[in-house]
C-alpha positions as a printed NumPy array, in Angstrom:
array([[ 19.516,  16.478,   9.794],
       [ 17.331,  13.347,   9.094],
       [ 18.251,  10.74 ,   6.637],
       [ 15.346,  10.123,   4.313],
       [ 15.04 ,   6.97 ,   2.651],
       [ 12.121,   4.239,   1.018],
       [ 12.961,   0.831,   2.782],
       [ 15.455,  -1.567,   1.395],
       [ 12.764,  -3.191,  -0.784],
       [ 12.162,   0.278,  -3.003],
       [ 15.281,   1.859,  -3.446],
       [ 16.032,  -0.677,  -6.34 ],
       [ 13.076,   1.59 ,  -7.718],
       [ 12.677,   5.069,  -9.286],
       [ 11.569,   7.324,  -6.747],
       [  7.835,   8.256,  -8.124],
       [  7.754,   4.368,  -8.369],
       [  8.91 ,   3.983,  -5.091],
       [  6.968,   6.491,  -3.573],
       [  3.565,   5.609,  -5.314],
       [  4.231,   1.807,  -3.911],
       [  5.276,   2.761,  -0.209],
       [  2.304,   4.816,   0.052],
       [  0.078,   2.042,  -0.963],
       [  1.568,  -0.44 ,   1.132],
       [  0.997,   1.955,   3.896],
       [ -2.527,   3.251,   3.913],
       [ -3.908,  -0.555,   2.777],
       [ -3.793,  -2.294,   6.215],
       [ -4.707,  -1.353,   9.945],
       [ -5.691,   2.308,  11.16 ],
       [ -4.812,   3.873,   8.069],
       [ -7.487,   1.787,   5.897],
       [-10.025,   2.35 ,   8.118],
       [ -9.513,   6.356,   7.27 ],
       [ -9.12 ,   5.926,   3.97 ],
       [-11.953,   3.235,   3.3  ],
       [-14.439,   5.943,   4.854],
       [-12.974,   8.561,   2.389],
       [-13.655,   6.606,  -0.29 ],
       [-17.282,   5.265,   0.424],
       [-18.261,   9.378,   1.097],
       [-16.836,   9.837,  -2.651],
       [-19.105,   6.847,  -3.58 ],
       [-22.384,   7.69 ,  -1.746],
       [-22.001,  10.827,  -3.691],
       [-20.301,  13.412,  -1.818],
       [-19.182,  16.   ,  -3.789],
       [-15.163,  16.758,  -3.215],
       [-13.468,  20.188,  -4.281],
       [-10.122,  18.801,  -4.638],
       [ -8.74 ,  15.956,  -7.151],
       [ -7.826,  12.837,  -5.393],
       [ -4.08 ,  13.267,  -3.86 ],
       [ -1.629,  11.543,  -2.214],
       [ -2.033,  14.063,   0.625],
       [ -5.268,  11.707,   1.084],
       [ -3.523,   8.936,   1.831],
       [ -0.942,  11.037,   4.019],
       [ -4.048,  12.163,   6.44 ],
       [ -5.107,   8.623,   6.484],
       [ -1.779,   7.321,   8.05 ],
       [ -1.606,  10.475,   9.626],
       [ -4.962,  10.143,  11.376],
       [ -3.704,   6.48 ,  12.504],
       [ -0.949,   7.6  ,  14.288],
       [ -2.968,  10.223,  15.94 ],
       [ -5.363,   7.057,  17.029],
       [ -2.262,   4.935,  18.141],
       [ -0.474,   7.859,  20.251],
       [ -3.873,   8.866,  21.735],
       [ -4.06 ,  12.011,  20.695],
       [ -6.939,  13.982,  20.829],
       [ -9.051,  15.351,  17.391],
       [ -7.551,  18.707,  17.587],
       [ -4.348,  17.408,  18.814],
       [ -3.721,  15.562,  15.402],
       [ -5.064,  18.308,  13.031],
       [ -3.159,  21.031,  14.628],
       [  0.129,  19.103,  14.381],
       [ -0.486,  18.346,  10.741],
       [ -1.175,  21.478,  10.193],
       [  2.011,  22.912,  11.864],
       [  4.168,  20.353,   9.557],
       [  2.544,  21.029,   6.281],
       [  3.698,  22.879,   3.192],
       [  0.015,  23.038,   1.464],
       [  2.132,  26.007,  -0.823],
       [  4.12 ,  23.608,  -2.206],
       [  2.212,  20.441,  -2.209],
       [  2.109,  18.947,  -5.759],
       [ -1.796,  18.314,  -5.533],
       [ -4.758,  18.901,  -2.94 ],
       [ -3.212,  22.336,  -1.808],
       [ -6.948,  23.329,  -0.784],
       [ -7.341,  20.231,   1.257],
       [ -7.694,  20.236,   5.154],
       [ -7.655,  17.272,   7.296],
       [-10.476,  17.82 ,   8.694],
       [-12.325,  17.464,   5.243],
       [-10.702,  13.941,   4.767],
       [-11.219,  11.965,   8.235],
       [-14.401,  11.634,   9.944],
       [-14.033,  13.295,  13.858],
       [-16.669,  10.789,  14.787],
       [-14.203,   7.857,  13.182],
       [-11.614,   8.826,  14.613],
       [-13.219,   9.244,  18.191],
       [-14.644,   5.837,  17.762],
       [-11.121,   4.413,  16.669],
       [ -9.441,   6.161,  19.583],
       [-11.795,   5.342,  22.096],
       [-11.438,   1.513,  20.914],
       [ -7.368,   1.502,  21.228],
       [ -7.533,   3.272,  24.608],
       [-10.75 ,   2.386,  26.572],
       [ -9.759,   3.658,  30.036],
       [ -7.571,   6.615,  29.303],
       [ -8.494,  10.078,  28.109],
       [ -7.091,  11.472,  25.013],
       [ -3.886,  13.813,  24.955],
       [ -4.292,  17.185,  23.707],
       [ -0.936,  17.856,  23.183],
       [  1.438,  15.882,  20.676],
       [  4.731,  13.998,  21.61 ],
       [  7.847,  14.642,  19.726],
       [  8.03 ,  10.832,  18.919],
       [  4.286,  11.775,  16.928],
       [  4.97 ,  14.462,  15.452],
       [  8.606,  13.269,  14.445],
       [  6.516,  10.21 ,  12.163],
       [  4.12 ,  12.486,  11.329],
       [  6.477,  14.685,   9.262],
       [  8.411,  11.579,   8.058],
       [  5.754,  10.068,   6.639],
       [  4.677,  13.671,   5.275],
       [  8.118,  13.56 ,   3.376],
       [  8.05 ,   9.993,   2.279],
       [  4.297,  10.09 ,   1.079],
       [  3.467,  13.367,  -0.133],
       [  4.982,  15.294,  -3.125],
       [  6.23 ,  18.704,  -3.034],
       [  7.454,  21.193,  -5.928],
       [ 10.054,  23.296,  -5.761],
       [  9.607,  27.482,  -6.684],
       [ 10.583,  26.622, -10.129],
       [  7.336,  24.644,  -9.85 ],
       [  9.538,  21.229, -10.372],
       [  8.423,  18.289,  -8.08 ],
       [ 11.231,  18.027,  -5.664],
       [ 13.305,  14.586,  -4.494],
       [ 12.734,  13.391,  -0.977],
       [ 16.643,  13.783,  -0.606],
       [ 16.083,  17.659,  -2.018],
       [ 13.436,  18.111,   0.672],
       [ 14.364,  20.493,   3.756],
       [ 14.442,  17.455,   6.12 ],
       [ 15.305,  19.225,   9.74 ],
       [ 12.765,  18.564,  12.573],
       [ 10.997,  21.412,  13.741],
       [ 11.204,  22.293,  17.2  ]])
């Protein structure tokens, strides 16, 4: 079973305080801003969104990064985050797909840019998906079937195969 834990710096802090500053410190630099920046400037320019703004956002963002970093294709890095989520029992955004959040032609573009002479993979690693699903549990809140928001230490933590 995986140990989950905020780094050193946040545990001094309670966890939606910790969690809230982890995920910022996250998504504001590199790969992930370049996700999220886009997201934002499509709210801006007027796009209408369904869903009210969620952590799970921010979660695709970094996400989407990782995808870019591994060298996974598109469809590679939807389909894993789709095989790790709980949208049931996400505390916000349960209506929200990936694909509605980053920009297939951004992240082509991104991809393309870290890895100019190879060709994407279309299937995950276990080293991916293994961040993938740690950052999932570190950045995005989940409620229990009372309906209660659950701890990160509460939070089925096992890897799935």
């Amino acid at each position: 079973m995986l140990k989950l834990d905020f780094p050193k710096s946040l545990r001094q802090y309670p966890e939606g305080s910790a969690r809230e500053t982890y995920i910022y410190r996250v998504v504001r630099r590199g790969l992930p801003r370049v996700f999220y920046k886009e997201y934002e400037h499509s709210r801006e320019a007027g796009r209408q969104v369904k869903f009210r703004f969620a952590d799970l956002v921010m979660y695709f963002a970094q996400a989407a990064a990782q995808g870019v970093i591994g060298n996974l294709a598109y469809y590679a890095i939807a389909k894993a985050i789709k095989a790790l989520r709980k949208p049931k029992q996400e505390a916000m955004g349960k209506g929200l797909r990936f694909e509605a959040v980053i920009s297939r032609r951004t992240y082509n573009r991104l991809r393309r840019e870290q890895h100019p002479h190879t060709g994407a993979r279309r299937i995950s690693t276990s080293e991916v998906d293994e961040r993938l699903e740690t950052e999932y549990r570190l950045m995005v809140s989940l409620v229990n079937k009372r309906g209660e928001l659950q701890s990160i230490h509460d939070q089925d933590v096992g890897l799935r195969d």
